[in-house]
Structures are given as C-alpha cells and as structure tokens.
C-alpha positions as CSV (number, residue, x, y, z in Angstrom):
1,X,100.0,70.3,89.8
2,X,101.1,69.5,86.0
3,X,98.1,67.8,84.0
4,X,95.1,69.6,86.3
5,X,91.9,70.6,84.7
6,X,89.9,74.4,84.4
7,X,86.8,74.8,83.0
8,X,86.7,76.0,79.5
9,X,83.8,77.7,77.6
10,X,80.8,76.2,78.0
11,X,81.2,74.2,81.0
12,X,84.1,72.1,79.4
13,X,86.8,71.2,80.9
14,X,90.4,71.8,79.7
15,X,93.0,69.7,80.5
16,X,96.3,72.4,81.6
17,X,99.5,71.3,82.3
18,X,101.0,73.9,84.9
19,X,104.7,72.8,84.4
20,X,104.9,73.7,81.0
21,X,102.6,77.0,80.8
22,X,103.6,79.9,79.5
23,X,103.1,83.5,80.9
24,X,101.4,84.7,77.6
25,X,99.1,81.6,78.0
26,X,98.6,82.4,81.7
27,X,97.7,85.7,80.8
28,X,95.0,85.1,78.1
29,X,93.2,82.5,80.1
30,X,93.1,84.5,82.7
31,X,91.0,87.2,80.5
32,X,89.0,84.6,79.3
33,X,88.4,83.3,82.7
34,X,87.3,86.9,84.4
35,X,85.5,87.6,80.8
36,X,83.2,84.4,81.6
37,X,83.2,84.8,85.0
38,X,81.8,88.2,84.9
39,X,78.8,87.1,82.2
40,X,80.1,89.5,79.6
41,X,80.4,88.4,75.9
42,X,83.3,89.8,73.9
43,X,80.9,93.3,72.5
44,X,79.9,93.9,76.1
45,X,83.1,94.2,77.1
46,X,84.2,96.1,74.4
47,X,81.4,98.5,75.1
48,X,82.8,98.9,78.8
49,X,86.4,99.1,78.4
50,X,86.4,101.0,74.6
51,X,88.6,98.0,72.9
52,X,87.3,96.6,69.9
53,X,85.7,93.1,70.4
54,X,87.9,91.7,67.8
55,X,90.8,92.9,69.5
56,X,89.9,91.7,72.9
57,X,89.2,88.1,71.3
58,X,93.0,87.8,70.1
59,X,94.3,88.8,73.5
60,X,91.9,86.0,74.8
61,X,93.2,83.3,72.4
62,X,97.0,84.6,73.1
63,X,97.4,85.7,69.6
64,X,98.1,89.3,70.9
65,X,100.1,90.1,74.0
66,X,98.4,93.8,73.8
67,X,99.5,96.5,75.6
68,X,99.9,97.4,79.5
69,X,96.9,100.5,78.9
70,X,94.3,97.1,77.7
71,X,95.4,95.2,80.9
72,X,94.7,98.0,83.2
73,X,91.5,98.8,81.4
74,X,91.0,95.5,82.1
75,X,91.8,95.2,85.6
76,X,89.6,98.3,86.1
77,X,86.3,96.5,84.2
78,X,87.0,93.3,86.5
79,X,87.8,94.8,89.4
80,X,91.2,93.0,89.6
81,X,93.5,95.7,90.8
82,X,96.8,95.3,88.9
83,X,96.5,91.2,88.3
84,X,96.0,91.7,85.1
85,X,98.7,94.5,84.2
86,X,101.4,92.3,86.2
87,X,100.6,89.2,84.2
88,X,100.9,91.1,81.4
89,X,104.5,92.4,82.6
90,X,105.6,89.0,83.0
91,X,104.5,87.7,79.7
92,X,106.2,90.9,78.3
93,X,108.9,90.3,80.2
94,X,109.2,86.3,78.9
95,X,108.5,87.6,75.7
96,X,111.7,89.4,75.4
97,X,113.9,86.6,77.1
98,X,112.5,83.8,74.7
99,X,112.2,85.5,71.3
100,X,110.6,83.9,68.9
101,X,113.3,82.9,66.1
102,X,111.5,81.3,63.6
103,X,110.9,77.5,62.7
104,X,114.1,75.5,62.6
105,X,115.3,75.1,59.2
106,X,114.0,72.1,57.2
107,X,116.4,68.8,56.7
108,X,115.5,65.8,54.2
109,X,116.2,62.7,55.6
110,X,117.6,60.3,53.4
C-alpha cells in the first residue's frame, strides 16, 4: 500500500506512503480526518470538547502528541470509541522506543 493517496484539506489529495508512516503521524491525520469529516472547524471543536483551538491545531499538524484525557475527549466528540485514545497509546508508546536524540553532529567535508 506504500505511495497511496487521502484526501487532504480542501479536496486535495496527499500523497502517504504507508511503509514509512509513523504512529504520531497516524494519529494526527487521523484527527484531522474525523475534524473534517465531521464539518467542524478547529473553534467548533474546541467549543465541544473544552481544548483550546490552538492546541487542537498542533495535535492535528503532529507538533503535540497531547495527552490520553484530549484523545478520549476526542473519541467522545467523534463518536470513535477508544480509536483515538489507542492511537495515541501507540504513538506514546513509539515515542518512548525511538527518542528523539537530537540532529547528528555537523562534519566539514574537505
């Protein structure tokens, strides 16, 4: 399935390549997704699941992982039962097996 296509915002489509995904980026399309699917914009949903917009918007672009309480407020707004908190276990979960260790250091070349 590597290389398939989902559609983006606004009826775009975005080229994903399964084999290499990672659970954090599984997980924040995957609020994106329901977010559009459900016709909410980001200050809707805040309004329904008492996270700030701003916040919400990070976990959708995977520059926050979040916590477990968002993901269940999530599933609970979506109507997902626990999707969302397991996703969000298994990005956790990945999270802690593949630290992030910083950029390797820099070499000249000669």
């Amino acid at each position: 399935m590597a290389g398939s296509s989902v559609s983006g915002g606004s009826g775009t489509k975005v080229a994903i390549d399964w084999e290499w995904l990672s659970a954090r980026e599984l997980y924040a399309s995957e609020l994106a997704y329901r977010r559009q699917r459900a016709g909410l914009t980001l200050m809707e949903l805040g309004a329904k699941c008492l996270y700030e917009q701003s916040y919400l918007h990070r976990l959708e672009r995977g520059q926050r992982l979040g916590t477990v309480e968002a993901a269940a407020a999530l599933d609970k707004v979506y109507g997902t039962g626990d999707l969302l908190v397991k996703l969000w276990h298994l990005a956790k979960r990945e999270a802690k097996d593949k630290p992030f260790l910083g950029l390797a250091p820099w070499k000249p070349t000669r």
